[in-house]
C-alpha positions as CSV (number, residue, x, y, z in Angstrom):
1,X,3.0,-34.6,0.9
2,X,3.1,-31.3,-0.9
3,X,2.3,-27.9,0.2
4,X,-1.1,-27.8,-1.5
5,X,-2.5,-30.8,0.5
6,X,-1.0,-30.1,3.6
7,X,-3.2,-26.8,3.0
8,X,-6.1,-28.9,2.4
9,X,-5.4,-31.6,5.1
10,X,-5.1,-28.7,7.8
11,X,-8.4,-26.6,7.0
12,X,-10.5,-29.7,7.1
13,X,-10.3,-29.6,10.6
14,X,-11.2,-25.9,11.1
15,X,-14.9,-26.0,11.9
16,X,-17.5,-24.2,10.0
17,X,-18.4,-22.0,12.8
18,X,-15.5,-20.1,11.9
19,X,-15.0,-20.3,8.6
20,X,-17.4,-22.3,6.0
21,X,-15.0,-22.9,3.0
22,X,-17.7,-24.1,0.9
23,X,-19.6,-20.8,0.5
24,X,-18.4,-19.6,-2.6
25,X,-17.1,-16.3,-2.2
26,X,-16.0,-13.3,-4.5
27,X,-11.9,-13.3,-5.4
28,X,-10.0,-10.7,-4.4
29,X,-7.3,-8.6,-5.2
30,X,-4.2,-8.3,-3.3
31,X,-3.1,-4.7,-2.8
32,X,-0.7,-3.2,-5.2
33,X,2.8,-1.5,-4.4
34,X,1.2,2.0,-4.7
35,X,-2.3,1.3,-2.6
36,X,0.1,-0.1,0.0
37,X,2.4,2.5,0.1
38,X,-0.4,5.2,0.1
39,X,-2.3,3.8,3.3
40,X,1.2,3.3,4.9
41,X,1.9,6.5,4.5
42,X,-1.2,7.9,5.6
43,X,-1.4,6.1,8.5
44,X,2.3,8.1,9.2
45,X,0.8,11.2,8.4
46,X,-2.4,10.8,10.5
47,X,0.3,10.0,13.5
48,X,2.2,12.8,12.8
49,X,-0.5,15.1,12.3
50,X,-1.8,13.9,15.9
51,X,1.7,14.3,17.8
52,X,1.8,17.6,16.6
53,X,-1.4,18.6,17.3
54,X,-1.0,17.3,20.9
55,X,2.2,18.8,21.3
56,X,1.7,22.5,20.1
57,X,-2.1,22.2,22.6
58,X,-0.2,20.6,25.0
59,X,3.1,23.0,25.5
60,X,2.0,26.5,23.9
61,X,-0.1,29.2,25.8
62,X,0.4,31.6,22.1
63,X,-0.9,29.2,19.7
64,X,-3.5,26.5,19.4
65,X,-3.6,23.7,16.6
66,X,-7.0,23.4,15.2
67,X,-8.3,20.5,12.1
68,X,-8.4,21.6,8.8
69,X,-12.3,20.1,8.5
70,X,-12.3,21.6,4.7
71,X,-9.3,18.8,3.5
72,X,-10.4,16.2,6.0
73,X,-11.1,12.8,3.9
74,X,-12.6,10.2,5.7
């Protein structure tokens, strides 16, 4: 049996509650080398921007780490 109908043989038996594969949906795209380095990345920023801001609040009685609300992107 190839891969193909092994595919098709297995999601037979998923039932429709979970997934309906007869609803046509839209296709979509997988993301590109540069989208998935760019959320990567900001995910590693947004965690470093966080420990740092919890460590300067957390440890210094002179300064205090505040958001930059102007650059924020959401």
């Amino acid at each position: 049996m190839d891969y193909y109908k092994q595919i098709r043989n297995i999601t037979k038996d998923i039932p429709t509650t979970v997934v309906d594969f007869s609803i046509a949906r839209d296709r979509t795209n997988p993301p590109t080398q540069a989208s998935s380095n760019f959320i990567t990345n900001k995910e590693q920023g947004d965690w470093a921007e966080d420990l740092i801001f919890r460590a300067i609040n957390e440890t210094s009685k002179n300064y205090v780490a505040v958001l930059d609300m102007v650059n924020l992107m959401i």
